[in-house]
N, C-alpha and C positions, 0 to 999 in steps of 0.2 A: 079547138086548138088554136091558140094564138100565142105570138111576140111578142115583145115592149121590143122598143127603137125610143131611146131617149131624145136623141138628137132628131130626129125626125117628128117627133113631140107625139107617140101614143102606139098604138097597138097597130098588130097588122095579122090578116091572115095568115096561115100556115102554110096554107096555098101559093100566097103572094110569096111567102119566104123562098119556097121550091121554086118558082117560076123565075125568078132575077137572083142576081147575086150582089145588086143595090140593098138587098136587107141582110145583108152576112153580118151586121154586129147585132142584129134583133136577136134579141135572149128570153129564154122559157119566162112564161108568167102563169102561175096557177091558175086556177078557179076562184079562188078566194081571195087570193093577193087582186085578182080581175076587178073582182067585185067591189074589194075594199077602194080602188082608185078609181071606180066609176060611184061611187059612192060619195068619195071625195070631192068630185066635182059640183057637188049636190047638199055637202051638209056644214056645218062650221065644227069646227074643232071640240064642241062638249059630246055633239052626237056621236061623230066620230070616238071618242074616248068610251063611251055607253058602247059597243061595238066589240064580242068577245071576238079572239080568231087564234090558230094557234098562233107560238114565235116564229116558225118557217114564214106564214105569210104575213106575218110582220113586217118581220124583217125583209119578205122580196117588196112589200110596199115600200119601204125606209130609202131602202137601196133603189126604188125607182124613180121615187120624189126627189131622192138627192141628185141623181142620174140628170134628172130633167131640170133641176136650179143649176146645173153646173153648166146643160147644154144652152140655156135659154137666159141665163143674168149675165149680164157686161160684166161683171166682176163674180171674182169667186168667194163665195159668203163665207165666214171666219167661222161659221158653226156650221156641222151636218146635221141633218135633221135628226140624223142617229142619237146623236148628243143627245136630242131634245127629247125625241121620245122614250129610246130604248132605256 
């Protein structure tokens, strides 16, 4: 059982979320959506597209790549990645 924290740049126990109230904006991340963004950090964009998964974890991927360009680029980028892949 784990969170995304964008702004804090990645996952966090379930644990940790109960324990402080430093991670009150950490929001559910599946199993799969998990997978998919530990996966990302790992492969280039064709493997990634080879990669079935349903649209829910899709989409919780989409919304946490974007999460994380919005928390961590000096400017805020003119396209969401939603555009791009969804």
């Amino acid at each position: 059982a784990f969170r995304f924290h964008a702004l804090r740049g990645g996952m966090v126990c379930l644990l940790c979320v109960k324990r402080s109230d430093e991670w009150f904006a950490a929001r559910e991340c599946s199993d799969d959506a998990l997978k998919l963004l530990r996966v990302s950090f790992q492969s280039n964009f064709d493997a990634l597209a080879q990669i079935r998964l349903s649209a829910a974890a899709l989409e919780e991927w989409t919304d946490a790549v974007d999460a994380l360009l919005l928390s961590h680029l000096p400017v805020i980028p003119l396209v969401s990645i939603r555009e791009v892949v969804c």
